[in-house]
C-alpha positions as CSV (number, residue, x, y, z in Angstrom):
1,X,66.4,116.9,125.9
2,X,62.8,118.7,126.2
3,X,61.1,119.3,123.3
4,X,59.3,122.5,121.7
5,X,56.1,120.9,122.9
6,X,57.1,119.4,126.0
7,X,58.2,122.5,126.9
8,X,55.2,124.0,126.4
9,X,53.5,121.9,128.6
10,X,55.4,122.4,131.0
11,X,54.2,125.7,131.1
12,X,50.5,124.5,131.0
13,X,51.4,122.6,134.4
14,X,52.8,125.6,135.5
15,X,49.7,128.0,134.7
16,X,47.2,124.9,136.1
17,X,48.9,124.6,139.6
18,X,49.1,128.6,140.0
19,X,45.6,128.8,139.2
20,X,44.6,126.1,141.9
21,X,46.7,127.8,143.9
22,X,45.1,131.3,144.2
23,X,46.2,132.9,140.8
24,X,43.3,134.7,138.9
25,X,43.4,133.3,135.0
26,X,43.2,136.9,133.5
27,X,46.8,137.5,135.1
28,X,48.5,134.7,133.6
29,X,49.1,136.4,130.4
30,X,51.9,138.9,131.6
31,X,53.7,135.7,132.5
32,X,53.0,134.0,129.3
33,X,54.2,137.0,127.5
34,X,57.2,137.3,129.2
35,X,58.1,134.1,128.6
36,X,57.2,133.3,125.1
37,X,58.9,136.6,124.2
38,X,62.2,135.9,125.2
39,X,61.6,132.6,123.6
40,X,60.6,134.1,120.6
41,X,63.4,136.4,120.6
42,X,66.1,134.4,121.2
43,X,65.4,132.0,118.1
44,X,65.0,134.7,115.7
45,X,68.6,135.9,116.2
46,X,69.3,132.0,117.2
47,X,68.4,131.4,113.9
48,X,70.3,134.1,111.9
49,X,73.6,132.0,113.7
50,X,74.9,129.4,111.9
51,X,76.7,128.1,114.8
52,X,73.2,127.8,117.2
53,X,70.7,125.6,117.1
54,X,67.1,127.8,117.2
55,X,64.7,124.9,118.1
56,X,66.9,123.9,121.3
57,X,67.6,128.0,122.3
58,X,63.7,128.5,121.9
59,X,63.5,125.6,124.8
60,X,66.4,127.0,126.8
61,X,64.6,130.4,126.7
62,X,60.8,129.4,127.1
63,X,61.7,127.6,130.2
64,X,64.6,130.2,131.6
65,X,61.5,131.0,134.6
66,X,59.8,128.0,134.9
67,X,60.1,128.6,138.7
68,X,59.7,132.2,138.7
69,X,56.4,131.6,140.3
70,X,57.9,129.7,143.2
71,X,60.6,132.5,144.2
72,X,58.7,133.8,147.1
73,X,57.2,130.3,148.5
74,X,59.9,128.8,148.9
75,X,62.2,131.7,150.0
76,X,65.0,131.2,147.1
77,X,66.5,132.4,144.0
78,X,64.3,131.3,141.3
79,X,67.4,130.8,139.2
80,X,68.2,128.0,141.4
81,X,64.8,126.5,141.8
82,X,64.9,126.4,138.0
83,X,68.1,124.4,137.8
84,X,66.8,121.8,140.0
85,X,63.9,121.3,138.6
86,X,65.2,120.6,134.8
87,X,68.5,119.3,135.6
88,X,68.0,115.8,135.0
89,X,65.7,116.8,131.7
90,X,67.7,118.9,129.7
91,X,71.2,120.5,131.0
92,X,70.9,123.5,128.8
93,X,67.4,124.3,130.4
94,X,68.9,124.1,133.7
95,X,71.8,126.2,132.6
96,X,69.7,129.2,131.1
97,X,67.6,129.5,134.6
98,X,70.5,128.9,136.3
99,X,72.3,131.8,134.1
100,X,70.1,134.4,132.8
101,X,70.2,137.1,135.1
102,X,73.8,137.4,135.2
103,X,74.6,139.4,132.3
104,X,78.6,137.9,130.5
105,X,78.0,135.4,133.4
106,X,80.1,138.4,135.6
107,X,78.3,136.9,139.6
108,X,77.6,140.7,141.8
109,X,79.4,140.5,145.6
110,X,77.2,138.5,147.3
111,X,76.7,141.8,149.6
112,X,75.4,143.4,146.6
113,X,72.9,140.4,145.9
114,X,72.2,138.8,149.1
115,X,68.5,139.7,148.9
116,X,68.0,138.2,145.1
117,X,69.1,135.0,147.0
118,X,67.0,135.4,150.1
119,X,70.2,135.5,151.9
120,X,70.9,131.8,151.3
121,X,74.8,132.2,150.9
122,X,74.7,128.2,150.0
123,X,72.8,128.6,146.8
124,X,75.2,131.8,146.4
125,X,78.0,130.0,146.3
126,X,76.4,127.2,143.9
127,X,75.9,129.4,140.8
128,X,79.3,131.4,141.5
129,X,81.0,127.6,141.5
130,X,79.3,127.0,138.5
131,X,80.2,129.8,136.5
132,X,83.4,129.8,137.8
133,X,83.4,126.3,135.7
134,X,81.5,126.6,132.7
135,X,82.9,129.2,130.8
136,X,80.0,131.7,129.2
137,X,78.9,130.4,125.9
138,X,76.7,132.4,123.1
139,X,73.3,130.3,124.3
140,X,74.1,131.9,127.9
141,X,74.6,135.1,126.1
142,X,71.9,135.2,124.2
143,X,69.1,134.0,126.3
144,X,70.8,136.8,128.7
145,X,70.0,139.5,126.2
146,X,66.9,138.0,125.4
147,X,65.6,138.1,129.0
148,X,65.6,142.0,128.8
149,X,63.8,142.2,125.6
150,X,60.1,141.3,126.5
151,X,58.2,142.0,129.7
152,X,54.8,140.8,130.7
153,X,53.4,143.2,127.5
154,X,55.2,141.3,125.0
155,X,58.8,141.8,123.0
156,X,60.1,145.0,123.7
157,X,62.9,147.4,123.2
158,X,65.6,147.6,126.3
159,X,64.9,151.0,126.8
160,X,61.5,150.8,126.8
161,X,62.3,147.6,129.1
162,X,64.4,150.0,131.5
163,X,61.6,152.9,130.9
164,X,59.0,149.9,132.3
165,X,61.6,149.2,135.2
166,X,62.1,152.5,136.2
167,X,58.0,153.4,136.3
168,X,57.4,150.3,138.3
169,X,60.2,150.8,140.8
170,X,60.2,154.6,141.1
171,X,63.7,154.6,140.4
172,X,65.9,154.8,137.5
173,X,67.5,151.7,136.6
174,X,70.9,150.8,137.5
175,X,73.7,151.5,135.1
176,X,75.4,148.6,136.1
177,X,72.6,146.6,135.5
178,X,71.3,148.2,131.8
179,X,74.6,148.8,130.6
180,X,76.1,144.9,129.9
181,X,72.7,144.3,128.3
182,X,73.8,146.9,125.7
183,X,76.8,145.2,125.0
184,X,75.1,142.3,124.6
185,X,72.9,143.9,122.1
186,X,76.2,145.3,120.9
187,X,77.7,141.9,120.6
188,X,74.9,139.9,118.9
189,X,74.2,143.3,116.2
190,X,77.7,142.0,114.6
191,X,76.9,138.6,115.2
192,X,74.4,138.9,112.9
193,X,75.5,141.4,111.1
194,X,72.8,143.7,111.3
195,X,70.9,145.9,114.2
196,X,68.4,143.0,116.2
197,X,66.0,145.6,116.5
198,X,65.1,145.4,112.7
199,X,64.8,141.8,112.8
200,X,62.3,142.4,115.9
201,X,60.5,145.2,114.4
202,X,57.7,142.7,113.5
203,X,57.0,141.6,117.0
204,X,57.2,144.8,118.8
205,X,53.8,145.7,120.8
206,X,52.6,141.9,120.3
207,X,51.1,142.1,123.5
208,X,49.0,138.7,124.8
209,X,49.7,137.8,121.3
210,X,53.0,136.5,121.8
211,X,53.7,132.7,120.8
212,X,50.0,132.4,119.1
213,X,51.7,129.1,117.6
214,X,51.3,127.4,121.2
């Protein structure tokens, strides 16, 4: 298992090498942001579940785009990079960048997301296996939900994540792709017995702030 602060490093790592790399410092925060938000989110509802561990979903989450970064490099799904990079550190690490785009762990046509996978029908095929063996859990779910409540400003709302989608795209977002993130909102408001969005009302607009505790 990785730790809070092994986790964390990892990130450090991560921010070091992009910076050798070519990526200007003052940049790094709308990763970091990103990041530590969904973290952040996930173990405050995490922790109003008996039934979850917070400590281990704030790991899952921090690292759900440790590869992120290396998407267009190396020409595949960073989903997958992910997994192979922490599977032989922590399984549920692996699992939530294997997982957290998929919304309910439901797997689009590959015609329909050929391009997300740099049309690598191998690494396709991988995640649809694995889903098609791990039956969805509520850490899938929730870092799943998570993922589509903070951007690179911080923790947001999902509409104002869809408002942020649709400005930088020039499109309006997807139905298909907003609308099982409102049921997951949906399903973790009774989970917890109360609407998320007043247990995040705190964190809202936290820009470059987010995860000060680091």
């Amino acid at each position: 298992m990785i730790s809070i602060e092994q986790a964390k490093k990892l990130i450090q790592n991560l921010k070091e090498r992009e910076i050798i790399l070519g990526r200007s410092p003052e940049t790094w925060f709308t990763y970091e942001n990103h990041v530590f938000g969904v973290a952040n989110v996930a173990k405050i509802i995490a922790s109003k579940i008996p039934t979850m561990n917070a400590d281990e979903i704030y790991v899952s989450a921090l690292l759900h785009d440790i590869c992120r970064t290396e998407e267009t490099r190396q020409q595949r799904f960073h989903g997958i990079l992910g997994y192979e990079k922490l599977k032989d550190m922590d399984d549920k690490a692996a699992r939530s960048a294997l997982l957290h785009m998929f919304p309910w762990n439901k797997l689009p046509d590959y015609e329909q997301c050929s391009k997300m996978f740099f049309d690598k029908k191998e690494d396709y095929a991988f995640v649809e296996s694995y889903i098609n063996t791990h039956e969805a859990s509520d850490e899938d779910l929730l870092i799943q939900l998570s993922d589509g409540l903070a951007n690179k400003d911080g923790i947001v709302t999902l509409e104002q994540r869809a408002k942020e989608y649709s400005e930088r795209h020039g499109v309006e977002i997807p139905r298909e792709v907003i609308e099982p993130r409102y049921k997951l909102k949906a399903y973790f408001d009774a989970k917890v017995g109360c609407d998320i969005y007043g247990l995040l009302q705190n964190q809202y607009n936290y820009f470059m702030n987010i995860g000060r505790e680091r």
